[in-house]
N, C-alpha and C positions, 0 to 999 in steps of 0.2 A: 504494500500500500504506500502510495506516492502523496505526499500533501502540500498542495501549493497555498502556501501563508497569505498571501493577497485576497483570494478570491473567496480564504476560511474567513479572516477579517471581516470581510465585508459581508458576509452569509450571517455573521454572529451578531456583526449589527445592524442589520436587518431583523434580525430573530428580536433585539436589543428595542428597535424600535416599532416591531409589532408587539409586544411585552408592554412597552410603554401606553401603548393606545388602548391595548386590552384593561391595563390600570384606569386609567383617564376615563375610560366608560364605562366599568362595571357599576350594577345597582347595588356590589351586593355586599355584606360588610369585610369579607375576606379577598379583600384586593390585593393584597401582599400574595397571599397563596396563587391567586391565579397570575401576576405577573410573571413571579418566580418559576411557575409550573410550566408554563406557555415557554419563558424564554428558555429555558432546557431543552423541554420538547422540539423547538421551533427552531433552535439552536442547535442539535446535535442534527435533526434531520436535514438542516440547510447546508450545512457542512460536511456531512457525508454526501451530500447531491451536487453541491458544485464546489467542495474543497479538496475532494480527493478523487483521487484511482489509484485502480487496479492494474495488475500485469496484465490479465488476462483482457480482450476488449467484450466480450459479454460476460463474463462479471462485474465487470466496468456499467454495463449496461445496465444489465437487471438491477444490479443494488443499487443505484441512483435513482433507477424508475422504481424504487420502491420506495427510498426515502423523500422523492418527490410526491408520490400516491401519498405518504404518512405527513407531512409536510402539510398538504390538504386535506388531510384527514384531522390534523390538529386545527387546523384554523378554524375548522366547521365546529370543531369539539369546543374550543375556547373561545369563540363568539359568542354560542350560544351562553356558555355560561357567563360570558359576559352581563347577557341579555336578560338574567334572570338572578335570583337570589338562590343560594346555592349549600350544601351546608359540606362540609370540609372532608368525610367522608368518602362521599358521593363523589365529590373532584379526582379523591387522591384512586380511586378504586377506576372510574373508568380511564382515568389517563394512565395514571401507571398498567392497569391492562394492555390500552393500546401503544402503550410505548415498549411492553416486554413482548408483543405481537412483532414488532418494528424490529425489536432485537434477532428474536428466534428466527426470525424471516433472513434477515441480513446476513446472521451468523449463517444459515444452511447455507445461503445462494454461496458464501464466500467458501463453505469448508467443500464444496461439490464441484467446484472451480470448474464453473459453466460460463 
């Protein structure tokens, strides 16, 4: 795995400043939690999609179009809870789900080196 420092940079603050606006807009009292939550999520998936590769060019492929697919799969997850009152719980169970989904997915494509 190759990581080009420029384009992680900039994916993180990216991640950095969709985190921010998810704060700025939530209704709901645990704003801290979902900044935090989002900019990791938002963070790790942006950076494995345009901060790194691989040796191989389809596992290059696939694990980017997966962290891309999870990338958007967060945004949808943590607008929503933007959008609504939420209780801390609930937050940490469906994202963490979908971000060890994200993991288990990544880890295969990468140990199958397709």
């Amino acid at each position: 795995m190759k990581v080009n420092f420029v384009q992680s940079i900039i994916a993180i603050l990216i991640s950095a400043l969709f985190a921010y606006g998810f704060y700025s807009f939530s209704v709901s009292d645990n704003k801290t939690l979902l900044s935090l939550g989002s900019f990791m999520f938002l963070g790790i998936t942006s950076t494995i999609s345009f901060g790194c590769s691989f040796e191989l060019s389809r596992t290059s492929t696939n694990i980017k179009t997966v962290a891309i697919l999870f990338f958007v799969i967060a945004l949808i997850s943590n607008s929503c809870f933007t959008l609504m009152a939420f209780s801390v719980p609930a937050y940490v169970l469906i994202n963490g789900i979908l971000f060890l989904i994200f993991m288990l997915t990544t880890y295969s494509i990468y140990r199958a080196q397709q």
